[in-house]
Structure formats: C-alpha cells, structure tokens
Backbone as numpy.savetxt, mean C-alpha at the origin, in Angstrom:
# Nx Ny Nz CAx CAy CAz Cx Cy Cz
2.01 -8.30 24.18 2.85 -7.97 23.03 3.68 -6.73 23.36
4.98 -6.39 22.90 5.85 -5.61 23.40 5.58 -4.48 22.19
5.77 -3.07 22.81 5.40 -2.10 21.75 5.66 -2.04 20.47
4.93 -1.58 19.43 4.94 -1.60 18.23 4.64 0.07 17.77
5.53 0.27 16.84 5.17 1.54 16.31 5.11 1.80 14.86
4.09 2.39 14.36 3.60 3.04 13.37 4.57 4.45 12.30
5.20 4.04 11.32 6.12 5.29 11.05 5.38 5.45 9.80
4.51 7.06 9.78 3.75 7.02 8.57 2.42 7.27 9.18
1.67 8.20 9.20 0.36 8.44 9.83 -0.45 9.00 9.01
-0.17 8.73 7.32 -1.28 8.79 6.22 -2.73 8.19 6.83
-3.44 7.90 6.07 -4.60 7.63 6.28 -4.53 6.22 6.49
-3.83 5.24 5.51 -3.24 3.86 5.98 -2.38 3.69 7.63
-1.87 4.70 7.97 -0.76 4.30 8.90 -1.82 4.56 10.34
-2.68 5.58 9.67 -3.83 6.12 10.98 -4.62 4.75 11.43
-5.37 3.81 9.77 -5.68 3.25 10.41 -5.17 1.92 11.43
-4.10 1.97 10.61 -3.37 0.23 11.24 -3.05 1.02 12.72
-2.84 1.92 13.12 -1.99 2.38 14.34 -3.54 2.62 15.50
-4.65 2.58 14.79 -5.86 3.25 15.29 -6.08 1.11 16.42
-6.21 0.19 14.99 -6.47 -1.10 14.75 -5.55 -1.68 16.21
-4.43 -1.56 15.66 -3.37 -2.24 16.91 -3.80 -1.76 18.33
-4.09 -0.47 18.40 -4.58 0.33 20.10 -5.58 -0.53 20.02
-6.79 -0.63 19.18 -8.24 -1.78 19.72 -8.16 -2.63 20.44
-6.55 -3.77 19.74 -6.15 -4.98 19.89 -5.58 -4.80 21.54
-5.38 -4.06 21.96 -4.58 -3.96 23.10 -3.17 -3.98 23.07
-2.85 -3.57 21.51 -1.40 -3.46 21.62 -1.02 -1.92 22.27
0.84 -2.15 22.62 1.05 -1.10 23.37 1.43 -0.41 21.83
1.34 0.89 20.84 1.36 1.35 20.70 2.06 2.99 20.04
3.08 3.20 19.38 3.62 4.85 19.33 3.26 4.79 18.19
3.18 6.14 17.51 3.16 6.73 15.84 3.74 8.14 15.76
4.65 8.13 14.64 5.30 8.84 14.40 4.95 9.46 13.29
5.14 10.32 12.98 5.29 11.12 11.44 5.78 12.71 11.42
6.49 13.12 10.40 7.25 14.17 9.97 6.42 15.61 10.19
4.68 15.04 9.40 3.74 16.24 9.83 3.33 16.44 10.93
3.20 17.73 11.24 2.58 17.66 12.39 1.20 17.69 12.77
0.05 18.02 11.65 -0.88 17.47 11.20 -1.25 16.02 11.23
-0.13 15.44 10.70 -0.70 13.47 10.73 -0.85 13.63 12.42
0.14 13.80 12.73 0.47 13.74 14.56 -0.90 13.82 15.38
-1.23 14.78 14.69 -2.65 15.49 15.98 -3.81 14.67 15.18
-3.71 13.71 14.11 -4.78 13.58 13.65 -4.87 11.96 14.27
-3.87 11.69 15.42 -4.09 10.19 15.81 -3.91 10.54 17.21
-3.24 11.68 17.92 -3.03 12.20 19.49 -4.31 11.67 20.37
-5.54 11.34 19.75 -6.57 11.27 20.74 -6.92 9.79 20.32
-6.18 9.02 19.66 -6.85 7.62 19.40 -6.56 6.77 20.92
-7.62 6.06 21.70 -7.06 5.41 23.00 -6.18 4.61 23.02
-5.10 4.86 23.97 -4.25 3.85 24.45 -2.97 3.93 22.96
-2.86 4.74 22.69 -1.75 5.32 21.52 -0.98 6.24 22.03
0.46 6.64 21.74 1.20 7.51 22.01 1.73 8.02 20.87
2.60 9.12 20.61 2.85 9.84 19.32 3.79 10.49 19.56
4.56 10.73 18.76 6.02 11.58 19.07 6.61 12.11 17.74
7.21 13.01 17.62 8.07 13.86 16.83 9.40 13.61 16.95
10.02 13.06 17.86 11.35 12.67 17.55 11.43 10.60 17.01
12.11 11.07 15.88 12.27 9.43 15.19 13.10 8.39 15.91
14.31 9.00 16.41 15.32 8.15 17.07 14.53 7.23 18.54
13.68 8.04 18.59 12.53 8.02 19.79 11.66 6.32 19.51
11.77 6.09 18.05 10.77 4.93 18.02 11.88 3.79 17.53
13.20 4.21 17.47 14.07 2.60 17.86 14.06 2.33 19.18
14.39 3.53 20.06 14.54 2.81 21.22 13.39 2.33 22.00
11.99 2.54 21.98 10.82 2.22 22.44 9.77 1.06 22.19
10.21 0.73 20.84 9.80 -0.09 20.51 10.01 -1.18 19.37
9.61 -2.24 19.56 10.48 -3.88 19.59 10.46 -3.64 17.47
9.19 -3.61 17.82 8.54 -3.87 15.62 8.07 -2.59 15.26
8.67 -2.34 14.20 8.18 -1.12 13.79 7.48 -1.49 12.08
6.03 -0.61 12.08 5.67 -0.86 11.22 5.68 0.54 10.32
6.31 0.28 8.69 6.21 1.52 8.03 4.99 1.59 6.94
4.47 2.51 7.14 3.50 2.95 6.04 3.73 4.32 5.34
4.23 4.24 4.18 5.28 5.82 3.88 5.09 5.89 2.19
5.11 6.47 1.62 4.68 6.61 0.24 5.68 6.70 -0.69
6.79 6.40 -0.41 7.76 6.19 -2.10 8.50 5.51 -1.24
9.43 4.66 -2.36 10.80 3.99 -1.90 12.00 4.35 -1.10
12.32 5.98 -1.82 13.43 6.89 -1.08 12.96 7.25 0.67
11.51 7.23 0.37 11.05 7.95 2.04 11.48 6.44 2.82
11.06 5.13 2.59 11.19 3.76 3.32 12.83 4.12 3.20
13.51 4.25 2.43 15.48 4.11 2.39 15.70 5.40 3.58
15.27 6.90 3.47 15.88 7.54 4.18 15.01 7.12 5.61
13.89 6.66 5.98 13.84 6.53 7.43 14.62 5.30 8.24
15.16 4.44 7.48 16.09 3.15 7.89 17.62 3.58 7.43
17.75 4.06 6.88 19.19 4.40 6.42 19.67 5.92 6.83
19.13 6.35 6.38 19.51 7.88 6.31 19.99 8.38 8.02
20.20 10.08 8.21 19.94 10.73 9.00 18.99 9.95 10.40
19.26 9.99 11.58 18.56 9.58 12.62 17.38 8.34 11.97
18.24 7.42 11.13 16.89 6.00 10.86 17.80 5.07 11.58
16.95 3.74 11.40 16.89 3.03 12.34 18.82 2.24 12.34
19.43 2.44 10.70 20.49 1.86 10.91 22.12 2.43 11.49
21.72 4.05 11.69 22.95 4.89 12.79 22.39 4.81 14.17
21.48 3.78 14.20 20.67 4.49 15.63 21.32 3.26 16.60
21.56 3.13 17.95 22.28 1.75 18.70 21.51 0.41 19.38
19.86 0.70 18.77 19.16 -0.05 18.75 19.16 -1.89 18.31
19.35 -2.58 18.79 19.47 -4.00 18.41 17.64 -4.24 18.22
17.85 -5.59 17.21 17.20 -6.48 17.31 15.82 -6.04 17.07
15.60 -5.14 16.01 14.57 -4.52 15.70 13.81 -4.95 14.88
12.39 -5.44 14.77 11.83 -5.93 13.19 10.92 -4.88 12.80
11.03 -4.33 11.46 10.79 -4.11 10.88 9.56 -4.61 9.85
8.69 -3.97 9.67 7.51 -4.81 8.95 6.69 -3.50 7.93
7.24 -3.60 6.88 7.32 -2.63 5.44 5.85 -2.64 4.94
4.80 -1.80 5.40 3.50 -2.19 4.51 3.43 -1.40 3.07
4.45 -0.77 2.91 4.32 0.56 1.98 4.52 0.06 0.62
4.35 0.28 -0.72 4.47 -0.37 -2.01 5.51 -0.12 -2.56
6.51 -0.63 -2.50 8.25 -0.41 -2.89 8.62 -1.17 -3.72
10.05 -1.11 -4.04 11.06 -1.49 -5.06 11.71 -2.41 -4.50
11.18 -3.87 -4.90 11.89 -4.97 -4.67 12.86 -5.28 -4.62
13.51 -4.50 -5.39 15.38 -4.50 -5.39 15.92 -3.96 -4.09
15.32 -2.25 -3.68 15.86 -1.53 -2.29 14.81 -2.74 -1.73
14.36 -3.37 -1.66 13.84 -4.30 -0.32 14.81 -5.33 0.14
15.40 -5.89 -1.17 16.32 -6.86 -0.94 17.67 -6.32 -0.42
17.91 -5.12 -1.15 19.20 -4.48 0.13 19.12 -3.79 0.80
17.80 -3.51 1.26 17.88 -2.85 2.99 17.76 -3.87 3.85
16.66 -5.66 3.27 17.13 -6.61 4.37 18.08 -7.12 4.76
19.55 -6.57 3.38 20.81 -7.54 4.14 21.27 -6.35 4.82
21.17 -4.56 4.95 21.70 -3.56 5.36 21.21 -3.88 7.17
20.24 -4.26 6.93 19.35 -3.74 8.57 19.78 -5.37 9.15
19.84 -6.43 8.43 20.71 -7.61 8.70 21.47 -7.70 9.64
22.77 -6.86 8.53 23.91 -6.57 9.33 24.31 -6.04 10.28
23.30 -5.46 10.65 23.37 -4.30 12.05 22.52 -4.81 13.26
21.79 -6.32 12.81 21.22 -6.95 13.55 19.51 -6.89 13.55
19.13 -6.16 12.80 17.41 -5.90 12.54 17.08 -7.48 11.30
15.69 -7.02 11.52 15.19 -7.86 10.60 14.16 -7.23 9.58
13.56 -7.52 9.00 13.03 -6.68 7.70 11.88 -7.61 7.28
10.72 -7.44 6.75 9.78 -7.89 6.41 8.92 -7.24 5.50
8.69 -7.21 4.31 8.04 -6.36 3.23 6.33 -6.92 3.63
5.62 -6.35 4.02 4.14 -6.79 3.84 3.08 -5.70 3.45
3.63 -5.44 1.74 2.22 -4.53 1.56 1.05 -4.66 1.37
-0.06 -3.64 1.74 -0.99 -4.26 2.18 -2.09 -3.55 0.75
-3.37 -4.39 0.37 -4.39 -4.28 -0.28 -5.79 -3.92 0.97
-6.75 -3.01 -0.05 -7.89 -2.89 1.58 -7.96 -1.27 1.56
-6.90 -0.52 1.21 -7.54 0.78 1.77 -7.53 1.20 2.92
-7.98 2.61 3.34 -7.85 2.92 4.66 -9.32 2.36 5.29
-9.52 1.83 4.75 -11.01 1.49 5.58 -10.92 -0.03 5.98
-10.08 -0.97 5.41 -9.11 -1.89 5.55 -8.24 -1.66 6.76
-7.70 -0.78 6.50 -6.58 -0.45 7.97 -7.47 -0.42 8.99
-8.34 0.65 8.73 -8.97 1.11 9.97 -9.97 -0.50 10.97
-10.25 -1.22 9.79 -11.12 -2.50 10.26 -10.20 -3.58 10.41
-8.73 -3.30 10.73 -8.20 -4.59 10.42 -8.33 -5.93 9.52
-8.85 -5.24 8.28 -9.20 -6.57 7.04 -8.47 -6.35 6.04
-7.40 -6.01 5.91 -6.23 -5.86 5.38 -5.87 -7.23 4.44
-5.89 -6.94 3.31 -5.14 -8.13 2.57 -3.33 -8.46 2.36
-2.53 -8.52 3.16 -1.53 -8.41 3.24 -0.32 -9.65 2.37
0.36 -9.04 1.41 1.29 -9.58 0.75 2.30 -10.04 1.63
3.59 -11.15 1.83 4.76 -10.80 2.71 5.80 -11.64 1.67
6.91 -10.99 2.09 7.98 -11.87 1.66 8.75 -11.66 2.95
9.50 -12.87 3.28 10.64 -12.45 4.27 11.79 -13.91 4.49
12.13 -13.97 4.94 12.51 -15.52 5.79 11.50 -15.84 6.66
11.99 -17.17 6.52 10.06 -18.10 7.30 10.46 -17.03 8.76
12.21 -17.25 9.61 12.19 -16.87 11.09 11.51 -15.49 11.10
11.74 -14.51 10.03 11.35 -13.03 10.05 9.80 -13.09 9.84
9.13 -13.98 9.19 7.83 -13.68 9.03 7.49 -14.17 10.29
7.17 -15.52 11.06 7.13 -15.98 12.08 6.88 -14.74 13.55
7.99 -13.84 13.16 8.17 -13.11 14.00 7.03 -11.99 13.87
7.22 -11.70 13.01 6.03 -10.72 12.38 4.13 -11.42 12.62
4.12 -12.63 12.80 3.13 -12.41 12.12 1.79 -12.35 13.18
2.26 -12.23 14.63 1.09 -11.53 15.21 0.70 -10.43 15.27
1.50 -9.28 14.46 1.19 -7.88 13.66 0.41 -8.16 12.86
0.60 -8.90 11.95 -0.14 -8.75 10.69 -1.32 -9.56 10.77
-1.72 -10.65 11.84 -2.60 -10.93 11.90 -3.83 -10.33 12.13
-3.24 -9.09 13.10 -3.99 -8.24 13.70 -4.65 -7.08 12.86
-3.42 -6.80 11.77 -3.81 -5.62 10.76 -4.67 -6.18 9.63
-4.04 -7.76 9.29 -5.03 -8.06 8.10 -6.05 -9.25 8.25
-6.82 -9.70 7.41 -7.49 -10.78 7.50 -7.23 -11.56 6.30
-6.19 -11.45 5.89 -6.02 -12.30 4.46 -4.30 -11.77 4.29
-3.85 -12.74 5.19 -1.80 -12.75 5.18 -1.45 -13.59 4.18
-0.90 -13.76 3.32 -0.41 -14.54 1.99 1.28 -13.97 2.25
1.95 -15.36 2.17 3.18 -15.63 2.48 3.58 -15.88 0.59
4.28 -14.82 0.03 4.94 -15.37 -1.12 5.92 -15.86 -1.27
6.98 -15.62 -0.67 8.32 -15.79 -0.72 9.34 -15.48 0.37
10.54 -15.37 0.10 11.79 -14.26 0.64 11.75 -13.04 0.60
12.48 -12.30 1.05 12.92 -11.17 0.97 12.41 -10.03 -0.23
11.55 -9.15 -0.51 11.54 -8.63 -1.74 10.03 -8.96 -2.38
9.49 -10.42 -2.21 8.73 -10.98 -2.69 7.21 -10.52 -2.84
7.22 -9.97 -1.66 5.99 -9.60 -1.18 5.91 -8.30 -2.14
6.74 -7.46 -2.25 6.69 -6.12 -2.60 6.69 -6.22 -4.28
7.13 -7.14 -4.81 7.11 -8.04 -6.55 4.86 -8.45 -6.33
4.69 -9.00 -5.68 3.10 -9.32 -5.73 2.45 -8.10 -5.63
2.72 -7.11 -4.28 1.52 -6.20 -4.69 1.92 -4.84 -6.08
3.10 -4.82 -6.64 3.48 -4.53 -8.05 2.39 -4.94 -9.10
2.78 -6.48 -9.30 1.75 -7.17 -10.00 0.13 -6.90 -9.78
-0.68 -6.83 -8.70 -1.55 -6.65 -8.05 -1.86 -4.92 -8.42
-1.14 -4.33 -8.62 -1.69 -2.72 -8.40 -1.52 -2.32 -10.15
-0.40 -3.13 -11.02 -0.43 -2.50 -12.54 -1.75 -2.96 -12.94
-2.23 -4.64 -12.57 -3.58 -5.48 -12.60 -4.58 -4.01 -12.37
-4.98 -4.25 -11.46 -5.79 -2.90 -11.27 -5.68 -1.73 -11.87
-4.75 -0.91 -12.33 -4.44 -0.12 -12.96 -5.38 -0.40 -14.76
-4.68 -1.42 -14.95 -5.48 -1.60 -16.56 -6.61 -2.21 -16.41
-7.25 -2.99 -15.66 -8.35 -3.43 -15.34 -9.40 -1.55 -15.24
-8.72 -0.40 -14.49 -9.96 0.29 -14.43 -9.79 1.21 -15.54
-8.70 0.75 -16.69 -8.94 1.84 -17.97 -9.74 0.97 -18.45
-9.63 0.24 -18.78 -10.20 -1.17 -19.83 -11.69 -1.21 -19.18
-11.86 -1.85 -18.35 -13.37 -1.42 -17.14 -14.22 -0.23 -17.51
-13.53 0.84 -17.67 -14.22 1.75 -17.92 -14.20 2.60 -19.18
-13.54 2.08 -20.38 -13.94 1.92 -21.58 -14.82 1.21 -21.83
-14.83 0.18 -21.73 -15.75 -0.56 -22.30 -17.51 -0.26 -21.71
-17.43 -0.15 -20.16 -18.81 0.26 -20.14 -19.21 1.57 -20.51
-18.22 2.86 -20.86 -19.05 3.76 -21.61 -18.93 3.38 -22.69
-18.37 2.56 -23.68 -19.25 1.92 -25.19 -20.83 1.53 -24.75
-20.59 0.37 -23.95 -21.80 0.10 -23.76 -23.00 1.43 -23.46
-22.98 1.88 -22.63 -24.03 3.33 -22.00 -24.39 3.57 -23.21
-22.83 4.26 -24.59 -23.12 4.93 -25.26 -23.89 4.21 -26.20
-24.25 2.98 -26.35 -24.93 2.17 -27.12 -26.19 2.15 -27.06
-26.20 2.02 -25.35 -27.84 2.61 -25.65 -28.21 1.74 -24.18
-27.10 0.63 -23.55 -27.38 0.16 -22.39 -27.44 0.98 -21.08
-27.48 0.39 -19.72 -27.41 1.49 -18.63 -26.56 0.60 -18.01
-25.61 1.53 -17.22 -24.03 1.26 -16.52 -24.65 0.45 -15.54
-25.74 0.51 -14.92 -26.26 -0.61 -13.84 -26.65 -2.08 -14.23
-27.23 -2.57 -15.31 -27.54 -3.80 -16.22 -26.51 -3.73 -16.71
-25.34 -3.22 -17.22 -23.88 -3.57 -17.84 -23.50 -4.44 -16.39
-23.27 -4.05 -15.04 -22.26 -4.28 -13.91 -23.09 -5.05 -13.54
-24.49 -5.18 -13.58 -25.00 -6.47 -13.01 -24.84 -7.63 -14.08
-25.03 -7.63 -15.27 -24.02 -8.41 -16.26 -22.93 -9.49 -16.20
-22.10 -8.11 -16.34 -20.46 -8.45 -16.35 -20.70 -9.36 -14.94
-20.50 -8.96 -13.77 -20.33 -9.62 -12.45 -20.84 -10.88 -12.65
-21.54 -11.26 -13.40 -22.22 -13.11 -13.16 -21.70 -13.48 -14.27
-20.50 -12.66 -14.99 -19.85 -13.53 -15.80 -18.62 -13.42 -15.71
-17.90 -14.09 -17.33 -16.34 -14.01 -16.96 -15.81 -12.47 -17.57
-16.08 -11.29 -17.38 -15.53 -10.53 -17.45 -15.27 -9.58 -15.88
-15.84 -10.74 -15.15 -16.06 -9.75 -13.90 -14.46 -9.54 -13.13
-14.35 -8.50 -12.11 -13.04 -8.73 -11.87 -13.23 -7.72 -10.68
-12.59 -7.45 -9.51 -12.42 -6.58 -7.83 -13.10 -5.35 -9.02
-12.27 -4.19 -10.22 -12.81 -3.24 -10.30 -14.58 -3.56 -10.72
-14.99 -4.10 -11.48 -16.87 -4.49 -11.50 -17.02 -4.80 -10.80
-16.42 -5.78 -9.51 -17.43 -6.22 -8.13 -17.32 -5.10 -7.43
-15.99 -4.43 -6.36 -15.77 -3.25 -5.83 -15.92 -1.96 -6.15
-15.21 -1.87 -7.09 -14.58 -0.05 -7.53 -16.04 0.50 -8.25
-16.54 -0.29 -8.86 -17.90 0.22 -9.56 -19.20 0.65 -8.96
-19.22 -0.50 -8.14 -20.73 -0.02 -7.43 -20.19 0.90 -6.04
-18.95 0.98 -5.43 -18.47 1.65 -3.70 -18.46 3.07 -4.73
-17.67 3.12 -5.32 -16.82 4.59 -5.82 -17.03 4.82 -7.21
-17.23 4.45 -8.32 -17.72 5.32 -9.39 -19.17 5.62 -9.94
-19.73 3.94 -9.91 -21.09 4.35 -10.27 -21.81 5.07 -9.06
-21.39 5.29 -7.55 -22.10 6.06 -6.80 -21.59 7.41 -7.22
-20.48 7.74 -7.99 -20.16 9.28 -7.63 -19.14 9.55 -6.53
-18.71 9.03 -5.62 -18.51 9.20 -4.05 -16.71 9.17 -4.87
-15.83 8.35 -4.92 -14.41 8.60 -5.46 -13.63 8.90 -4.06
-13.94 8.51 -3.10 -13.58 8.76 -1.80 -12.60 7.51 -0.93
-12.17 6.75 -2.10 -11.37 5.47 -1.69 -10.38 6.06 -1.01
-9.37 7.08 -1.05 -8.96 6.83 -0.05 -7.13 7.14 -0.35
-7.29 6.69 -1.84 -6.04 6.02 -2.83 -6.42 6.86 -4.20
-5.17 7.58 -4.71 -4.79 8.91 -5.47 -4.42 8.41 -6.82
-4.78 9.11 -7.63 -4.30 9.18 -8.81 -2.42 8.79 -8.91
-2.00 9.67 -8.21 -0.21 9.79 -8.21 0.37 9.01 -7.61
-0.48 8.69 -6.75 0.12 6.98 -6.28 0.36 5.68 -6.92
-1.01 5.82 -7.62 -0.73 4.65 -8.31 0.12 4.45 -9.93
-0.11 5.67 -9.81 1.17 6.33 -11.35 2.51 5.90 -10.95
3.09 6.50 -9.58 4.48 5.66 -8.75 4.09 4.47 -9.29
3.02 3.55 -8.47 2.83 2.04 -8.62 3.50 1.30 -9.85
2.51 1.91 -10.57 2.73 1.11 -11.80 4.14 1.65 -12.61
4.82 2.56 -12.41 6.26 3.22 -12.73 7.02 1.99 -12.11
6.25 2.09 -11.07 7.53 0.42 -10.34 7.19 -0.81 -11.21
6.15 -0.97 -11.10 5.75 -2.11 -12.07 6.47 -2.10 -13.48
7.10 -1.23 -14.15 7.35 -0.88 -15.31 8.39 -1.45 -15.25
8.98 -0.49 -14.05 10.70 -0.68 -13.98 10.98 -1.89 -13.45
10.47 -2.75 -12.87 10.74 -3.95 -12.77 10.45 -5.59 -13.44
9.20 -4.78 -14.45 9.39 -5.62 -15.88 10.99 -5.50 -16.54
10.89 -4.17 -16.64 11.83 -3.85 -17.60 13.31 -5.15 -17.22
13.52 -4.62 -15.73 14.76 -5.16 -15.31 14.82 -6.65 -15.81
13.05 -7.58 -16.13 13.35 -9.17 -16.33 13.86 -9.47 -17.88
13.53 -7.80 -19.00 13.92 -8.50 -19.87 13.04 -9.29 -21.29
11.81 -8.90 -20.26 10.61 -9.91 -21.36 9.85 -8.64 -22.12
9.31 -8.92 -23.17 8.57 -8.20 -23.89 7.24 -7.58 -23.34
6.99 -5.90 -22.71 5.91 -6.12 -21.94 4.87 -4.93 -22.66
4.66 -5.49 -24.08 3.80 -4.37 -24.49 2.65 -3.24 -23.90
1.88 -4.42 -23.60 0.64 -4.29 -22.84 1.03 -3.18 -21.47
2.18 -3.63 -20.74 2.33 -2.73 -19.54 2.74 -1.33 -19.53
3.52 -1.14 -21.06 3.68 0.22 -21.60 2.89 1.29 -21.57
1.54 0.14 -22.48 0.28 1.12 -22.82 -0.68 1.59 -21.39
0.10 0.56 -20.42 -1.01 0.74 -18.87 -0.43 2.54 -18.28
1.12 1.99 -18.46 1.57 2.99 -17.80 1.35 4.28 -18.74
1.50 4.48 -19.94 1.54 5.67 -21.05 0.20 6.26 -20.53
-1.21 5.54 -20.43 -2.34 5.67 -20.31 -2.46 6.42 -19.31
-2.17 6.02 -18.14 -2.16 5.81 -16.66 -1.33 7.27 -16.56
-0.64 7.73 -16.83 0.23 8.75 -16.42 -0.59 10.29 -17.48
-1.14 9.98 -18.76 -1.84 11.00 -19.35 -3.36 11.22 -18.27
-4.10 10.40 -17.81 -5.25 10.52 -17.33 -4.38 11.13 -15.99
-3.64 10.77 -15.48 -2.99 11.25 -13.80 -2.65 13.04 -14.32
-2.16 13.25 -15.48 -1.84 14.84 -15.77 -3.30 15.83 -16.07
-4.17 14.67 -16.39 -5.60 15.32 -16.95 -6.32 15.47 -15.70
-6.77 14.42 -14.59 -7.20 14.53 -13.02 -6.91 15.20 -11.84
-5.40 15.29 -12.42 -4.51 15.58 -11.15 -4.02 14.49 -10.16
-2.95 14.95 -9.70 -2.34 13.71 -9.11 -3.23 13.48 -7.80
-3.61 14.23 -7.03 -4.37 14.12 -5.66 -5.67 13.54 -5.83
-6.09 13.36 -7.27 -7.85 12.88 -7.34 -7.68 11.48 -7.22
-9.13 10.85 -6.81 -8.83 9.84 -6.30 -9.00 8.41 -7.67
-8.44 7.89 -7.55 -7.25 6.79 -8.65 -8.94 6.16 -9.51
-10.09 5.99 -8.81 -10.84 5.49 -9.40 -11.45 5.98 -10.85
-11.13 7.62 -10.87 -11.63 8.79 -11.80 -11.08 8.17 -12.86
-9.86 7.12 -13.19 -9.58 6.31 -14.62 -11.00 5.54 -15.24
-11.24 5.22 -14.48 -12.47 4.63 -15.01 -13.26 5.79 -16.04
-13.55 7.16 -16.07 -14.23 7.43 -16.25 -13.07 8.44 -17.92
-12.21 8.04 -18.07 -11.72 8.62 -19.16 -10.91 10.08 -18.81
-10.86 10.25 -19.16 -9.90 11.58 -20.04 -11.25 12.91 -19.48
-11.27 13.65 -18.68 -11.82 14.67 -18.02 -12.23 15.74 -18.83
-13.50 16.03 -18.93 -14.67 16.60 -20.16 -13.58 18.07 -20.09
C-alpha cells in the first residue's frame, strides 16, 4: 500500500495512525501541536512532521481526524492545504464529524483540482482507533469509496456505505444527537429509579434484557458511569458541536424537530455545568451537585 497519512494526532488520529503502522502500512502524521507530534514520534514504522505541505507531496491518501468543520475547510482549502498545494490525485478520507453541506463542497472543490474526498466518520472511540474496530460511516462515489476502502478496512471493523458525497457525515449526526438524548433520558430515569428505592445495578441488568435497552445501558453504563472511570476518551464540548450540527441540519430540512431542541437546550446547560473538557458521559449523571 502506498503511504498514507494521518492529519490530526488527537487521541483518535493517534490511534488510527498507531493501527495503520501494525498493518504494515507506510505511514506519516502530522499535527499543528507539538505535543500531539511527540506523543506518536516513537510509534514503529511511523514518521511525523511539522510541515503540512509535506503530507501532499508524500503521500497518496490522507486521512483527517480534526475537531470542527472550519479546522477540516482550513487544512484542504486554506493557507498551505491540500487545494494551493501542486499535488494531483490525492484521496482524501474525512473521519472527523462535520457539516454535510462543507462536505458536499469541498468534494466538488478538491474535485476540481483533481483529489477525491470521502467523508468516513468514525464511532468506537480512541480505543476503537487504537484496536482497529472502528465503526465507520462513508458517503462518497462507489469509484471514491472503492478507492478508500483498504484504509478503512484496516481502521474499522464495521464499514457501512450510506450514500454519496456528504452522506456519511448526515449518519454519524443522526448517530451522535441519538446518543446525546439517549444519555440524558438514560440517566434520568435510572436516578428515579435508585431514588425509589431500586439499585442502578438490577435497574441496568433489567433494562438490557428488555426493550428499553440501547449502546448507552449496554456500553456507557457499565465501561464509564456506573464504574466511576468517565475516561471514554470523548468530551463534553464535542459533542455539544455534534449535536449543534445535528440541530443545524434539521433545521436546514424544514421539519418540526421539537424533541432535538430540548436535546440540544439540555445538552449545552449540563456542557456549561461540567465543563466542556469533562468527559461527555457525566450527562448521564445530571446537572453537577
């Protein structure tokens, strides 16, 4: 496989970039900090660099893992990104949780200049990245996914092809507001219960063998809240962005979205009460004593 590079060396980008070196891929990662930098310099058979212009010309697919929409627009568009740079024939493969709209016009921007573009954000966590079991969303053209998809085979174990262009980045939207009200609602309801007089362990063994069960009662409950631990990985302020996208791209269809109001209204008072850096599972547990 011809080099692949990593733009984004969060804890997601560490692990997919850690995952691909296992695989015997050839390898670069980039990022702005110089902290992310040194925190992957010793992973085997990886290379790392500080100059950006550095990872069009080196390598074939570049994969981004980057935390807002504007950061994915200015590293392809902007200043020294991939579309002033004289690089041909570049694919591009977007794991980051973006705005379906800038997805759809950076694939005809990077198009035109001869790149290809592929939205595949990913579900899993950094412990996901790091194990290559990545649940990965995609939208693209069949030729662009095709192209892509011995990357993503490698990063995930569960590739789901939705659509075109954009598509992918519309599912994990849907997928992350889901979660979002699933762990207010989740975790209302089992402190009624506690406070009733049940115990949060016979509530979750419960719920799970029935139909209220759902990823936050099978996962999020027993890994990260009912242990205490809150160490997923994934922030309060992230998923506040998330579901802000989710909002704004209801909004744009037009339909009545009560329910997603109250996710986000909710979702953004508990993110000012936690703090944006705590980790996203602490909704579960209410409004901070």
């Amino acid at each position: 496989m011809q080099k692949v590079a990593v733009v984004g060396l969060g804890r997601m980008g560490q692990g997919m970039l850690a995952t691909l070196a296992r695989a015997g891929v050839p390898v670069i990662g980039y990022d702005v900090a110089a902290g992310a930098r040194e925190a992957v310099a010793t992973v085997p058979g990886a290379e790392v660099t500080a100059d950006l212009p550095a990872i069009w010309r080196e390598a074939e697919t570049i994969v981004l893992s980057l935390p807002f929409p504007a950061t994915v627009e200015a590293v392809l568009t902007g200043e020294g990104g991939l579309a002033a740079s004289p690089a041909s024939g570049r694919l591009v493969i977007d794991t980051s949780t973006s705005d379906p709209d800038l997805t759809r016009a950076l694939h005809a921007r990077l198009a035109s200049a001869g790149h290809t573009l592929v939205d595949a954000p990913v579900s899993g966590g950094p412990a996901g990245a790091a194990a290559g079991t990545l649940a990965i969303m995609v939208g693209g053209t069949a030729e662009a996914v095709a192209r892509a998809r011995p990357v993503l085979d490698i990063l995930g174990q569960k590739v789901s092809v939705v659509g075109g262009p954009g598509d992918g980045h519309i599912a994990k939207l849907v997928n992350n507001v889901l979660v979002a009200g699933q762990l207010i609602l989740a975790g209302e309801a089992m402190r009624v219960g506690v406070a009733a007089g049940a115990s949060q362990e016979g509530l979750i063994t419960v719920v799970n063998g029935a139909s209220g069960r759902s990823a936050v009662t099978e996962v999020n409950y027993p890994r990260w809240i009912a242990s205490g631990s809150f160490d997923s990985g994934f922030t309060m302020g992230l998923m506040a962005k998330d579901v802000g996208l989710a909002l704004a791209l209801a909004e744009r269809t037009g339909l009545a979205i009560p329910m997603l109001r109250e996710v986000r209204e909710r979702w953004n008072a508990l993110t000012r009460g936690w703090g944006p850096a705590a980790d996203f599972n602490r909704a579960a547990l209410g409004d901070p004593a």
